[in-house]
Every structure is written in C-alpha cells, then in structure tokens.
C-alpha positions in Angstrom: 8.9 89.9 115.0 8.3 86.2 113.2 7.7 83.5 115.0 10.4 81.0 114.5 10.4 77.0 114.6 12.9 75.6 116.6 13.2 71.3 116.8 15.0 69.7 119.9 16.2 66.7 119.2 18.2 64.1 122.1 17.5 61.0 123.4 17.8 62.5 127.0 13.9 64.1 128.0 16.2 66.5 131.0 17.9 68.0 128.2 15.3 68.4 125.8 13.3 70.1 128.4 15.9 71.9 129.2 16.8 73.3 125.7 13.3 73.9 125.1 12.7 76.0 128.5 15.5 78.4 127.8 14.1 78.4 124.0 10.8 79.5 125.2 12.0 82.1 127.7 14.3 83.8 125.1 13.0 86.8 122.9 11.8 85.0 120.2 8.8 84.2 119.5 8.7 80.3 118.9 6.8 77.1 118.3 9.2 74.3 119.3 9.0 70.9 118.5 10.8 68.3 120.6 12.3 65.1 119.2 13.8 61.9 121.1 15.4 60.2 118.3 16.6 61.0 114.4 14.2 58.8 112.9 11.1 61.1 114.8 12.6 63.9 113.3 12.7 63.1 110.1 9.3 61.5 110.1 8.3 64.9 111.1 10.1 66.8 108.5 8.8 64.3 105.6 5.3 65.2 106.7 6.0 68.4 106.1 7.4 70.1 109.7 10.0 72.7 108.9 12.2 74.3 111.7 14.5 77.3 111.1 17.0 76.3 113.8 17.5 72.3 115.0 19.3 71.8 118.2 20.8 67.9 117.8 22.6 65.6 119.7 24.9 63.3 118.5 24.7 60.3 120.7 21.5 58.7 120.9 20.4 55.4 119.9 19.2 54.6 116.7 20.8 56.6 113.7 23.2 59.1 115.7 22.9 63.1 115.2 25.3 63.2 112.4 23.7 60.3 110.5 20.5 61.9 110.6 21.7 64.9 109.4 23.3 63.5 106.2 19.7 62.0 106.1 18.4 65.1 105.6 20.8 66.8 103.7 20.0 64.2 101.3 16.7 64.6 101.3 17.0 68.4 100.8 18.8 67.2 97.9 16.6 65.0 96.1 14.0 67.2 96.1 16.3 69.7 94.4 16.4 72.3 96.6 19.1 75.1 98.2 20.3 73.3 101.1 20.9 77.2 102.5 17.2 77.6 102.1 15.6 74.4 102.6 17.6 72.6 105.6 17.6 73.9 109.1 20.3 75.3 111.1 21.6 72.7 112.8 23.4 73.3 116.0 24.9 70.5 117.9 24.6 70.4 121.6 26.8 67.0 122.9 28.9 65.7 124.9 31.2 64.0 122.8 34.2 66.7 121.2 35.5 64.6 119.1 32.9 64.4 116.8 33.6 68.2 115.4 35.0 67.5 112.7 31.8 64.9 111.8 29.5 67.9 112.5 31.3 70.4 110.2 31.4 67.6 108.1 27.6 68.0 107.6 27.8 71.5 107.3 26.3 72.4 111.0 26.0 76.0 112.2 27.5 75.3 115.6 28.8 73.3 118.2 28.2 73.6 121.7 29.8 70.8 124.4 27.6 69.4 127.5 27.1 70.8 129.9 25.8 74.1 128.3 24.9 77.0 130.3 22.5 79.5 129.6 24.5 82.3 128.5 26.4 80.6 125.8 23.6 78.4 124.4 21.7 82.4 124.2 24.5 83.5 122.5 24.5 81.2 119.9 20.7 80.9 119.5 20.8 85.0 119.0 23.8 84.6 116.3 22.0 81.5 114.5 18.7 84.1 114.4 20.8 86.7 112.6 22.1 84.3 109.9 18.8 83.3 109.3 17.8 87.4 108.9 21.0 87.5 107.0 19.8 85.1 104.3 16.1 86.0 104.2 15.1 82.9 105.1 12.4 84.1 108.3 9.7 81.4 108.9 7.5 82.9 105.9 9.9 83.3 103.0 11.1 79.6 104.1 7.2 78.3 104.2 7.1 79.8 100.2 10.2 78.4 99.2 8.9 75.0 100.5 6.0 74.7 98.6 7.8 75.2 95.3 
C-alpha cells in the first residue's frame, strides 16, 4: 500500500490534533502535515508540498477555508494543470452548515459538520482514498504529474 499525504488545516490546535490522531491510527499509511491558517498552507504547497486529501476548516482567521481554496484552485490553474490531478481532495470539517453551498462551490469532496466522530470522519477518509484509486492519482503518479 502507498503512503498517502494528508494536510490538516484549522485554526483550532484540539482539532487539528485530533484529525491527525485518527489520521494516523487509520489503515493508511501517511505523512501528515498540519496547518493553522490558509496562508501556511499554501506557503507549503507553493514550496512544493503536495497532499492527496486536505481536511479544511472554514472559519479561521485570516483568508477563511473557502477563500483559500479558490486560492489554490487558481493556482492549479495558472500553472495549467488538471485540477482532478493537481489539487487535493478537499474535505471540509466545520461547524458552520451554511457554508455548503460555498464549499461545493469550490468543488470540495465532502462536508463533514463539528463535532465529527470517529466513525463518520473514517468513512469518509476510506471513500476519499477510493476516489483517489479510482482516478490513478496514488501519491506517485501525482508526484510525476507534478513535475511536468
């Protein structure tokens, strides 16, 4: 089995410890990166970090989850590259439901409302795994398709 890169991004260190625990306990092998603002993240990603799976919060100072991912969606774009292929998975974890319709907007994977237990954030995780075996896109074939 791959190893997989997951990024945790939220302003709140409980929950980005908390994310990352259950990340690290689940099946999959994984280097995870934790994040607790937008801007961090994409610093990271411009220096070349690239996760297969980003678990993002929407409310948190600074640029909010959604404004950061138009960020990168836009910078997936002007470097002329698949967003399928070149852009994480981005799954929203928030406590704000209301803001759905701003995360489909940015074409996010899923959704899930605070507080999340552990079953239904492993759910999701598993099915967001799949649709990255689904489209080929497993932490080497992404690394190529990086670089050209």
């Amino acid at each position: 089995m791959d190893k997989y890169r997951f990024a945790v991004c939220d302003d709140e260190e409980v929950v980005r410890n908390l994310l990352s625990a259950w990340l690290s306990k689940s099946q999959y092998k994984s280097e995870i990166k934790e994040y607790s603002s937008g801007e961090e993240l994409l610093n990271d990603i411009d220096a070349g970090v690239n996760p297969d799976i980003l678990f993002l919060d929407i409310a948190m100072g600074g640029a909010d989850g959604i404004d950061t991912a138009r960020e990168l969606g836009k910078r997936v774009e002007n470097n002329g590259r698949s967003m399928r292929a070149s852009r994480p998975l981005i799954i929203y974890v928030t406590g704000i439901p209301d803001r759905m319709g701003d995360a489909f907007g940015v074409n996010a994977y899923d959704y899930l409302l605070k507080p999340v237990s552990q079953p239904v954030f492993d759910g999701v995780l598993r099915r967001a795994v799949e649709e990255l075996l689904r489209y080929g896109l497993k932490m080497a074939e992404r690394s190529r398709l990086m670089l050209m």
